[in-house]
Phi, psi and omega in degrees: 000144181258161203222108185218154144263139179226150201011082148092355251196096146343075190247130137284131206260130193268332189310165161291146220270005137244064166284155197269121165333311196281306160325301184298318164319313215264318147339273208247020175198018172047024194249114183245021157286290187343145181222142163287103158261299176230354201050008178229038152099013193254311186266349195101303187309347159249037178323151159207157165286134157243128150051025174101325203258136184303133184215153165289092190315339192267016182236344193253121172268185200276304182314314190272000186268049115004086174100013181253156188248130200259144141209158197212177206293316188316314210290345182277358168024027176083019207232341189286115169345302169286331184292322185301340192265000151313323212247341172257001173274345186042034184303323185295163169239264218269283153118342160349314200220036188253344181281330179291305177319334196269328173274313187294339182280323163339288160356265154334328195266327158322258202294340166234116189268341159218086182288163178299179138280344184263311137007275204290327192286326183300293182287340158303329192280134187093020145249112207248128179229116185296347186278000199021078155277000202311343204277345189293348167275323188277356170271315190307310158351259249281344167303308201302329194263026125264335169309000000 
């Protein structure tokens, strides 16, 4: 059995220990902001925080994060500096690829507090929104990281 925190909360995890993280999250602990976009790492839509850092949940198994601290977009309850400058940047359309987006710029603001356009582009890339909104995603970044 693997043993994680997930979003602040000591959990053990019953899955096999190579089930892909976004099964276990969406499964066996009911949390559906991730969304199963491509599986294979591409698109984004299941970003989550390992250990601070943004990863794509659906390529990672459960078995190597053993002692790792997870957290995911449910734990950001609508109160996180980037979701307000989403919703005042109005980036969603569709909203489909908006929770991964939302952890990778999180991510990003972590380690960098006033990123570049080459930064957001940089930490961004590979979260894909089919509504292209990307510029209203690189204003909101950059709204969040003055709050």
């Amino acid at each position: 059995m693997t043993t994680i925190t997930l979003n602040g909360k000591s959990v053990t995890v019953t899955s096999e220990p190579d089930t892909p993280l976004l099964w276990v999250l969406r499964e066996e602990f009911d949390l559906k902001g991730a969304k199963y976009g491509c599986g294979i790492a591409q698109c984004g839509a299941c970003t989550v925080h390992v250990g601070g850092q943004a990863v794509r949940s659906c390529s990672i198994a459960i078995g190597d994060l053993d002692g790792q601290s997870i957290t995911t977009i449910e734990s950001f309850d609508g109160g996180h500096k980037v979701q307000k400058a989403w919703i005042d940047a109005q980036v969603p359309q569709c909203g489909f690829c908006q929770p991964g987006q939302i952890m990778s710029a999180a991510a990003l603001l972590d380690e960098n507090k006033a990123p570049s356009d080459a930064d957001i582009d940089a930490a961004m890339a590979g979260n894909i929104c089919r509504c292209g909104t990307y510029p209203r995603i690189r204003a909101a970044i950059k709204a969040a990281a003055k709050a």
